[in-house]
C-alpha positions as CSV (number, residue, x, y, z in Angstrom):
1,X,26.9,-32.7,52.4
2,X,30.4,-33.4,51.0
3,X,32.0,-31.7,48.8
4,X,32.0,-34.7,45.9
5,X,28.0,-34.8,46.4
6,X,27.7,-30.7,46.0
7,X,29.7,-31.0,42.9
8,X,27.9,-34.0,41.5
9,X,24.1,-32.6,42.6
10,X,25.4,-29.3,40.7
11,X,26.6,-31.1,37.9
12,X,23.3,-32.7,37.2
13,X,21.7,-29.4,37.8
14,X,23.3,-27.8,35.0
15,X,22.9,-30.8,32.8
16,X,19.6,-30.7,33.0
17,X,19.4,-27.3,32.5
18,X,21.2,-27.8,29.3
19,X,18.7,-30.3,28.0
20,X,15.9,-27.9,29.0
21,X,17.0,-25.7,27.0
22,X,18.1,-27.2,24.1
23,X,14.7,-29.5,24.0
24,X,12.9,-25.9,24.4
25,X,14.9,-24.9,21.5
26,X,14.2,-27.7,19.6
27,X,10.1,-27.5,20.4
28,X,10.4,-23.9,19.0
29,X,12.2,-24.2,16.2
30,X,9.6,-27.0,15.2
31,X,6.6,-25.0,14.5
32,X,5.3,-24.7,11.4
33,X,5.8,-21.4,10.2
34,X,5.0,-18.4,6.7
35,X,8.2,-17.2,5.6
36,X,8.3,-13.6,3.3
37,X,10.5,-13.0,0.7
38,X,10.3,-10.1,-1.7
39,X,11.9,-8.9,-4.7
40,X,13.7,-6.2,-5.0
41,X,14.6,-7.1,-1.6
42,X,13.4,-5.2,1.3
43,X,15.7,-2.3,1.9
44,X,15.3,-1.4,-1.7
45,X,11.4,-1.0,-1.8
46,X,9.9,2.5,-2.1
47,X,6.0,3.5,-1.9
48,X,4.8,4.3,-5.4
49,X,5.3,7.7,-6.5
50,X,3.0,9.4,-8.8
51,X,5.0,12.0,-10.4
52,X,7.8,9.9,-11.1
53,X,8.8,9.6,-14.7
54,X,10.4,6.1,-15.1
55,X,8.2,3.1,-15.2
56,X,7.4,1.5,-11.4
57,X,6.9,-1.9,-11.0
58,X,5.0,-3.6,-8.1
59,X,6.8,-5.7,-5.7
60,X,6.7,-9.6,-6.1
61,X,5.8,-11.5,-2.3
62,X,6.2,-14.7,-2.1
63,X,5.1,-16.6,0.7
64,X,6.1,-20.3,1.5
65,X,4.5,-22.0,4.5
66,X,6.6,-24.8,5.8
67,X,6.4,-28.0,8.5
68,X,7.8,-28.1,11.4
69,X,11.2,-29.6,9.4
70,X,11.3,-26.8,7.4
71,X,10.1,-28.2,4.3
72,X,7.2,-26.9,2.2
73,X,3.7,-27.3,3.0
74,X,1.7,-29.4,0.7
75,X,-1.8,-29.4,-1.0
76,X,-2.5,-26.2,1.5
77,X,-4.8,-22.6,0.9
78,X,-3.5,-20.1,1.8
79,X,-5.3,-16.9,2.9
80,X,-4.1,-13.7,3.1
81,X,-5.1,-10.3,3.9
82,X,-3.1,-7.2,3.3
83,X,-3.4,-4.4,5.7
84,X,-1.9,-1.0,4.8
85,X,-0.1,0.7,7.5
86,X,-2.0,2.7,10.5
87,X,-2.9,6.2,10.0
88,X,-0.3,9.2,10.3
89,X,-2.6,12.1,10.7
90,X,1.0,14.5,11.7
91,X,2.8,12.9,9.2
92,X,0.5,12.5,6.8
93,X,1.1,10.0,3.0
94,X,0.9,10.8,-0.4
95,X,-2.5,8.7,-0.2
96,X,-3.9,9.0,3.2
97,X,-7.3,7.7,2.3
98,X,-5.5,4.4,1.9
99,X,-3.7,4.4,5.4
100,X,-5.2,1.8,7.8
101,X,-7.1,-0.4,5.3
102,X,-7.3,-3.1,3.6
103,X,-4.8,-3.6,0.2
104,X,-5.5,-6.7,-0.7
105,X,-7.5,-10.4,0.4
106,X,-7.4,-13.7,-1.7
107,X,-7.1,-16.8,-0.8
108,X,-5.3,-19.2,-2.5
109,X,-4.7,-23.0,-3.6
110,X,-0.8,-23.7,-3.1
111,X,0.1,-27.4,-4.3
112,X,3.5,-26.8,-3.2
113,X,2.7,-24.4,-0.1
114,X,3.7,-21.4,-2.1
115,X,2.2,-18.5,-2.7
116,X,3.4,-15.8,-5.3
117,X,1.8,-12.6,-6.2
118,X,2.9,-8.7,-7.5
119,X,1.3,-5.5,-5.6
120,X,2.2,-2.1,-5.9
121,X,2.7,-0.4,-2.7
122,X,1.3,3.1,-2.6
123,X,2.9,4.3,1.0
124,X,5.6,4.5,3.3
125,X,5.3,2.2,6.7
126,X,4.7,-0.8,8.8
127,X,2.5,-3.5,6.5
128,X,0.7,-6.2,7.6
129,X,0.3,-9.8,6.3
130,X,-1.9,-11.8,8.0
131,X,-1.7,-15.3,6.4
132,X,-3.8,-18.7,7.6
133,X,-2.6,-21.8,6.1
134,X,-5.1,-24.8,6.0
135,X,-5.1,-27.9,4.2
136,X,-7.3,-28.4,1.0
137,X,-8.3,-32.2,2.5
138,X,-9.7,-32.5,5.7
139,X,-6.8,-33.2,8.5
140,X,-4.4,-33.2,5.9
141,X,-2.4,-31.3,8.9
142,X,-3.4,-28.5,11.5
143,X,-3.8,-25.3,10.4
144,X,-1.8,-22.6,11.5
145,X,-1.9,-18.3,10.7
146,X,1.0,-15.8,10.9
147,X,1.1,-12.2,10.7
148,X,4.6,-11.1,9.5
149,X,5.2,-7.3,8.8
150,X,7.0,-5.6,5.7
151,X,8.7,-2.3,6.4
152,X,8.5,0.4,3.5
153,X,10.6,3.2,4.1
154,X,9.7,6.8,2.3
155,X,11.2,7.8,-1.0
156,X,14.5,9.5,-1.2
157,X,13.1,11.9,-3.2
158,X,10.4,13.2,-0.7
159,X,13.1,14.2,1.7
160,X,14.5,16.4,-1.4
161,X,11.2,17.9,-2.3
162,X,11.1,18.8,1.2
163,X,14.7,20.0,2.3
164,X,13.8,22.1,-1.4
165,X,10.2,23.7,0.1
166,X,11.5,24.0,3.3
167,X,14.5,26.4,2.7
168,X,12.6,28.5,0.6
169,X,9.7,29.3,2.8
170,X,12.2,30.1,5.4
171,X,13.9,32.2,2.9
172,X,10.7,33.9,2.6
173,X,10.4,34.4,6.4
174,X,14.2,35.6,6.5
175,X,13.2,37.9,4.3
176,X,10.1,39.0,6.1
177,X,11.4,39.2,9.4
178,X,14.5,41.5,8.4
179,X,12.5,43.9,7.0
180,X,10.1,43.9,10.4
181,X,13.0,43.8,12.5
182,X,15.3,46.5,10.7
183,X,14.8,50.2,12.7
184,X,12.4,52.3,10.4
185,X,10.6,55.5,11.4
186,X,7.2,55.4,13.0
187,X,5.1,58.0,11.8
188,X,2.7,59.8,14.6
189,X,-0.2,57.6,15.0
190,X,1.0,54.3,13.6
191,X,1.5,50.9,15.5
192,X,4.1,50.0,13.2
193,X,5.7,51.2,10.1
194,X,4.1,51.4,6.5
195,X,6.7,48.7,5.0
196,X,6.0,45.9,7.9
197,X,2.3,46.8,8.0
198,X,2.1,46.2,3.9
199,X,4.3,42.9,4.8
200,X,2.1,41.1,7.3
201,X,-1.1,42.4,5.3
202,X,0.4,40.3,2.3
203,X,1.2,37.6,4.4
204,X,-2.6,37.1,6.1
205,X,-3.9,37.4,2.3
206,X,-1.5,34.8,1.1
207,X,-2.2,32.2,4.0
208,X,-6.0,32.8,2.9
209,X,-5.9,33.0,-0.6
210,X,-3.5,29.3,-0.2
211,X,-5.8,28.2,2.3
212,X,-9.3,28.9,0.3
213,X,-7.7,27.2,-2.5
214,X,-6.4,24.1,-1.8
215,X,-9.5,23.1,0.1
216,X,-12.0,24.4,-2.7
217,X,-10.6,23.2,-5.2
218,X,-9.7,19.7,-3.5
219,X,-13.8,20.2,-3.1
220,X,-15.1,20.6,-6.3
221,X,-12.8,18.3,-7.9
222,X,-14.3,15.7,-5.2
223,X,-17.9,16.7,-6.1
224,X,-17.0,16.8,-9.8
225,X,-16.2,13.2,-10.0
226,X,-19.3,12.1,-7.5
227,X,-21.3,13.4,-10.4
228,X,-19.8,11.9,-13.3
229,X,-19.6,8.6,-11.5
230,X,-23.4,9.1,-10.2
231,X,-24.7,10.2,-14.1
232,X,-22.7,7.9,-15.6
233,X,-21.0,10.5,-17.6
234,X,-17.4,9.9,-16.7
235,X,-15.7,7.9,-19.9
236,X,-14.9,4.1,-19.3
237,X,-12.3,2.6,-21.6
238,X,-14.0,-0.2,-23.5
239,X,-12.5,-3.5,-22.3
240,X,-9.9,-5.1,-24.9
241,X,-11.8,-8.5,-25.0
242,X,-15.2,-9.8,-23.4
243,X,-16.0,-10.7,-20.0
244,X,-17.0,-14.2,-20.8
245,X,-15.9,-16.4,-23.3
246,X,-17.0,-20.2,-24.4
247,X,-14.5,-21.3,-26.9
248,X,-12.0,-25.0,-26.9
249,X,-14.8,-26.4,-24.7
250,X,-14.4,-23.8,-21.5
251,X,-16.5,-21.0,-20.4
252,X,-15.1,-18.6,-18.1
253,X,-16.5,-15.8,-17.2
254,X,-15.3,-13.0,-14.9
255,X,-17.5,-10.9,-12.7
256,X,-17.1,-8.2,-9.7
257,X,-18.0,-4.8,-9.2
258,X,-17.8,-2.4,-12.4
259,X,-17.2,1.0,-10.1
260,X,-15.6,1.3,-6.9
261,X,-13.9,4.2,-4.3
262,X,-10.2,4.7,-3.5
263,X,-10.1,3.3,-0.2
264,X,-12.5,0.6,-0.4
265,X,-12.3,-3.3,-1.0
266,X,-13.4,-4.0,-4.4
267,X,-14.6,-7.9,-5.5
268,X,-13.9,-10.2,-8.5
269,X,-14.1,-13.4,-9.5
270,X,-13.6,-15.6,-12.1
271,X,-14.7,-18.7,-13.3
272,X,-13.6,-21.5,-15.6
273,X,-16.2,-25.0,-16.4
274,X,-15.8,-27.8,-18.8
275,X,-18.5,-27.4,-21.4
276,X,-17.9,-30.5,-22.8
277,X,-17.8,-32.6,-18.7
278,X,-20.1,-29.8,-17.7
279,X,-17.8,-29.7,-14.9
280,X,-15.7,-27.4,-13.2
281,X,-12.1,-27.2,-14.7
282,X,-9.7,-27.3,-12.4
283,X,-6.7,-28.0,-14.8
284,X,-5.9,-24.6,-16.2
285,X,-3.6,-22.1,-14.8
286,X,-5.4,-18.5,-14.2
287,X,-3.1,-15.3,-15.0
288,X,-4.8,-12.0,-13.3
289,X,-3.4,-8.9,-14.1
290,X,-4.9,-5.6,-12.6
291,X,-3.8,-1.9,-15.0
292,X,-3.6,2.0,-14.5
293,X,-5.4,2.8,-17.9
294,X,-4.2,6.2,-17.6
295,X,-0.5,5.8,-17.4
296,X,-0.7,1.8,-17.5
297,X,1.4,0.7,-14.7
298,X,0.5,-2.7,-12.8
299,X,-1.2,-2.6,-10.0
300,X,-1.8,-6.3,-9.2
301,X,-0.3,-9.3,-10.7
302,X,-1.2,-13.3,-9.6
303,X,-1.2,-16.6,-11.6
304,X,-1.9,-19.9,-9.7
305,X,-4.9,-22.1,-10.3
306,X,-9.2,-22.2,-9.1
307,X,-10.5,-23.9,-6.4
308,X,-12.4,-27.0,-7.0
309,X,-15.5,-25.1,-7.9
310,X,-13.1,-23.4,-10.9
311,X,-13.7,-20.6,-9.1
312,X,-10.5,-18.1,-7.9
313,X,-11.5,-14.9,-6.6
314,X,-10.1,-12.2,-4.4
315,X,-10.5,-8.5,-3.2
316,X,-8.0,-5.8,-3.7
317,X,-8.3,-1.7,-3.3
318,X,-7.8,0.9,-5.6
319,X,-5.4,3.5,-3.9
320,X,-5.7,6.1,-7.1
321,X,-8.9,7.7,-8.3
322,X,-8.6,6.4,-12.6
323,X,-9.9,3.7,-14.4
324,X,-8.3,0.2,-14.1
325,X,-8.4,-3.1,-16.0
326,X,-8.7,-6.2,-14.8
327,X,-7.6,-8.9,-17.2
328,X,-7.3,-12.9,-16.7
329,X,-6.1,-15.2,-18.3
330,X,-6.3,-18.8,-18.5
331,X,-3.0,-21.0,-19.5
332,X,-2.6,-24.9,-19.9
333,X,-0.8,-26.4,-17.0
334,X,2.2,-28.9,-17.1
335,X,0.4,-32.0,-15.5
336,X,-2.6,-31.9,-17.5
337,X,-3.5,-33.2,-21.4
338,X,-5.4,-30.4,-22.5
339,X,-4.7,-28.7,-25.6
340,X,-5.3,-25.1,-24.6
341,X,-4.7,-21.9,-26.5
342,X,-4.2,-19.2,-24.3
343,X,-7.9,-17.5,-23.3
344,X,-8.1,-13.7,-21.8
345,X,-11.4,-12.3,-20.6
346,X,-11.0,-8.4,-19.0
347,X,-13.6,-5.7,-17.7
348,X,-12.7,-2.6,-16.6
349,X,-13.5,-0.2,-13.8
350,X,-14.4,3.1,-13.0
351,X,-12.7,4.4,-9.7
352,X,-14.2,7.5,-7.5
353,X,-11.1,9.5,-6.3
354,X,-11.2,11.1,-2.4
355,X,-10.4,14.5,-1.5
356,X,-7.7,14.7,1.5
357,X,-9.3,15.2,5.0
358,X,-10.0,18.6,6.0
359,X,-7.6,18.0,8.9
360,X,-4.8,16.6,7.0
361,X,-5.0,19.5,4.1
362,X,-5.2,22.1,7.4
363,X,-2.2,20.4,9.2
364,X,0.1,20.4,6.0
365,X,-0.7,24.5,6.0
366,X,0.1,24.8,9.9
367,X,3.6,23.4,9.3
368,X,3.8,25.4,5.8
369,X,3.2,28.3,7.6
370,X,5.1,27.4,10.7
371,X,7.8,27.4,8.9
372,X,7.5,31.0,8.0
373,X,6.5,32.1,10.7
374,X,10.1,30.6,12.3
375,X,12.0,32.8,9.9
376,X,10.4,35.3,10.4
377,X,11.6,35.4,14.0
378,X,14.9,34.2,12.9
379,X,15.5,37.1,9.8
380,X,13.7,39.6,12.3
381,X,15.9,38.9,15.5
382,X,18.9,39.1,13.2
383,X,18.4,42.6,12.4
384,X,17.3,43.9,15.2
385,X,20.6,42.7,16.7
386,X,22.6,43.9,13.9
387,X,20.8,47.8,14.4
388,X,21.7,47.8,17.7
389,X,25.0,47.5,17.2
């Protein structure tokens, strides 16, 4: 072969490796796809904190599903399901009864492809949102799903809580250990002297006493509320307004379960029909707002529009153990001639709090008393150097 044909069959070659790639470029870059954005934006979310002392709000998701040239889908659903991330049994979360389950599932009508909603997240870690995106009429265009992943880093003010509890249980074990490893005299008889036998008998009874009481009373709090939810006797805020109303020719009417268990999916739905058509009414706009009663801070926050049944309904979990309200709302829309004062239905909820693992309460003490027992070794190496010197 001569040297003009080896440079010509290379140059082809590479040419066509060059439109390979660019057409396989092109063929990915063309598939429809969800895309995530949040607000605050993502390196400034934080888990919810319980003892904080400034109002929290939840974090707004939007989620657009676009075609393959990047515009938005229209006259889609879109379903989604929340997962919470996996379980951390070493490293456990302020609500580990809420690690690896469900948050939240709805599925909703997007006109313009987008889907808009407020949740408070209650841990640190990997999330999960598994979305499906199908069209409301048939063959409208092919469905596609996507499971994109939000990153929720802990709280600043964990690490402080900890760095705090951390030095001062090994100031405690410094402490310990000098007076163990300091020379003191050994009366005939003894294993070790009176001061370090009082020391380590302290220690064994605080361990136990700590020990006995974080689980019973992480027990009988549990058991407490099983009763009151089981007798009834636990005190339900009374709703602010009905759970059905039939006023300006609608009736809508919300329904769901009235008690439920941190940890588990709880369902509602709501329900708006023309009285006057005797149809379903699929021209109003549908506010849902779920509330902490007891220091009213929003757990869940969605307006968009029913199905064709007038129906919307979704599932979400209640990570804290107090009452909630659920509250919805129904607005006029823009495109439709309506005349509609605003209408609010609500209904509240009783929530059965859960007790910590065993495990996970036993864990946190092994690295509690780790801890100590490190300075221990540390204060009681230190002076037994510093005697020998």
């Amino acid at each position: 072969m001569s040297k003009f044909k080896r440079s010509l069959l290379i140059g082809i070659i590479s040419l066509m490796g060059v439109v390979l790639y660019g057409w396989v470029g092109v063929s990915q870059s063309r598939q429809p796809s969800v895309r995530l954005t949040t607000r605050p934006a993502i390196s400034q979310i934080t888990p919810f904190e319980a003892e904080a002392t400034d109002r929290q709000m939840p974090v707004e998701l939007t989620l657009q599903a676009v075609n393959q040239s990047g515009q938005p889908v229209e006259n889609a659903k879109l379903h989604l399901q929340m997962l919470t991330p996996a379980k951390t049994p070493w490293f456990t979360t302020d609500f580990p009864i809420s690690e690896g389950t469900t948050l939240l599932e709805m599925e909703a009508q997007a006109p313009k492809g987008e889907l808009k909603l407020q949740q408070m997240l209650p841990i640190r870690g990997t999330y999960k949102l598994q979305v499906n995106v199908t069209p409301v009429a048939p063959n409208a265009f092919a469905p596609f799903q996507q499971t994109l992943t939000l990153a929720v880093p802990e709280n600043g003010v964990k690490y402080r809580n900890l760095a705090v509890l951390v030095i001062l249980l090994l100031t405690v074990g410094l402490g310990g250990g000098w007076v163990i490893g300091s020379k003191q005299p050994i009366q005939p008889g003894e294993l070790a002297p009176q001061r370090v036998r009082l020391l380590l008998s302290g220690l064994i009874v605080m361990a136990i006493a700590v020990l006995l009481f974080v689980n019973i009373s992480a027990e009988l709090a549990q058991s407490q509320r099983s009763m009151a939810v089981s007798h009834g006797t636990e005190e339900l805020p009374a709703a602010r307004q009905p759970a059905m109303l039939n006023v300006q020719e609608l009736e809508m009417k919300l329904s769901g379960d009235t008690d439920s268990t941190v940890g588990q999916l709880t369902s509602f739905q709501v329900r708006v029909m023309d009285t006057k058509t005797k149809q379903p009414a699929t021209d109003v706009g549908l506010r849902v707002t779920t509330t902490q009663l007891e220091n009213n801070w929003v757990l869940f926050a969605y307006q968009g529009i029913p199905d064709r049944t007038g129906t919307l309904a979704w599932k979400q979990q209640f990570f804290d153990g107090a009452p909630h309200s659920i509250e919805v709302t129904a607005i006029p829309q823009k495109e439709t001639q309506r005349s509609l004062q605003p209408l609010q239905v609500s209904q509240n909820i009783l929530v059965e709090g859960v007790a910590p693992p065993f495990l996970t309460r036993l864990i946190s003490l092994a690295y509690f008393v780790g801890i100590v027992v490190v300075g221990l070794l540390i204060g009681s190496g230190l002076a037994g150097q510093l005697s020998t010197h």
